[in-house]
C-alpha positions in Angstrom: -63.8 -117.7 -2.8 -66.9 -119.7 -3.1 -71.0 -118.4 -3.7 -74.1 -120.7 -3.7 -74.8 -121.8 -6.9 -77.9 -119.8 -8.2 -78.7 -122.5 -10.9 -79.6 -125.1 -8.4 -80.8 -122.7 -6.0 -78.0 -122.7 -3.4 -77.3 -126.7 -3.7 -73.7 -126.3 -4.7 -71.5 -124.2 -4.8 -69.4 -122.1 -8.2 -65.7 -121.6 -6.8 -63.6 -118.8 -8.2 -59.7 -118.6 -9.3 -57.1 -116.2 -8.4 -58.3 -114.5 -11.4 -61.6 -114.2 -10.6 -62.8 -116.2 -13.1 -65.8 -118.3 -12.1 -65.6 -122.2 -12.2 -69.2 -123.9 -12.8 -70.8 -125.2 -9.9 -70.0 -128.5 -9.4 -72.9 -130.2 -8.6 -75.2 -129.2 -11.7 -72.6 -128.5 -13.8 -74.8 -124.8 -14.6 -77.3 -126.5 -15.6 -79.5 -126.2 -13.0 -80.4 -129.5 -12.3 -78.7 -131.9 -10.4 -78.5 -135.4 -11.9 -79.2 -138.5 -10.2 -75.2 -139.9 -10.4 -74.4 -136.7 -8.9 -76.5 -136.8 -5.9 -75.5 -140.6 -5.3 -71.5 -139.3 -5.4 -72.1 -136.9 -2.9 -73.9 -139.0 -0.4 -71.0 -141.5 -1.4 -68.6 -138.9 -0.2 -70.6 -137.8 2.7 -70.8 -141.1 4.0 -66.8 -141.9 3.7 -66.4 -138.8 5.7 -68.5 -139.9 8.3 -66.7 -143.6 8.3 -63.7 -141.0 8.8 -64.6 -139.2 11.5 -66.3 -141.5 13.6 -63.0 -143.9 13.7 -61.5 -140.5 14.9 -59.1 -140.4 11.7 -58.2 -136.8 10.3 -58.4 -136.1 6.8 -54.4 -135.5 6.6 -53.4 -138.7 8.8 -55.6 -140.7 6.4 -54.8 -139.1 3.1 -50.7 -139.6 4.4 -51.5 -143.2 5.5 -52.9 -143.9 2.0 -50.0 -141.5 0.4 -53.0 -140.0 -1.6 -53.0 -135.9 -1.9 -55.4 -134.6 0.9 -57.3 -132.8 -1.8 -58.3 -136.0 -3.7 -59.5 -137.0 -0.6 -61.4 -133.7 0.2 -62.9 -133.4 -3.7 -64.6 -136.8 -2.8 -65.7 -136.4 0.8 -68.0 -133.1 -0.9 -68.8 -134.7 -3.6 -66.3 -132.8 -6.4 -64.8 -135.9 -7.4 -65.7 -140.1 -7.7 -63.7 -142.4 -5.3 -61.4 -144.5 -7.2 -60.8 -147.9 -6.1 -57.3 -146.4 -4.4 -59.2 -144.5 -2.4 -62.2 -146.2 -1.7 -59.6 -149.0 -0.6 -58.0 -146.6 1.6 -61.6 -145.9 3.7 -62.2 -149.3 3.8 -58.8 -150.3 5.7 -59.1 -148.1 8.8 -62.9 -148.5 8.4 -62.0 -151.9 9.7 -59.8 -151.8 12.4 
């Protein structure tokens, strides 16, 4: 279950376990502000998503092509996680076909 992050006013987003134990909001970290490197790692993400879609490659085909665990690459598409060079390589193959 997921809720709009009321320390960043609705930015991001503070997931919640099977327990229902909250998990800070990943963009500002409950701080309330979002830093600078966060905001240039989710436009980094949004943008490899976009290079995804628009060569009309799913998430799952990609993430099996690249034998990377779709949820690495969905952390990094929102913005969760940074792109290692694995997967940054992995866009950059079938962003060239």
């Amino acid at each position: 279950m997921t809720h709009s992050c009321p320390s960043c006013d609705g930015k991001g987003r503070i997931e919640y376990g099977r327990s229902g134990q909250s998990i800070v909001c990943y963009l500002c970290d409950g701080a309330g502000q979002v830093t600078k490197q966060v905001l240039v790692r989710v436009e980094r993400g949004r943008e490899l998503s976009r290079l995804r879609v628009n060569a009309g490659v799913s998430l799952r085909e990609l993430a099996k092509q690249a034998r990377i665990n779709p949820t690495v690459l969905t952390d990094v598409e929102h913005g969760r996680a940074e792109a290692s060079a694995h997967v940054t390589a992995a866009y950059a193959r079938f962003g060239t076909r």
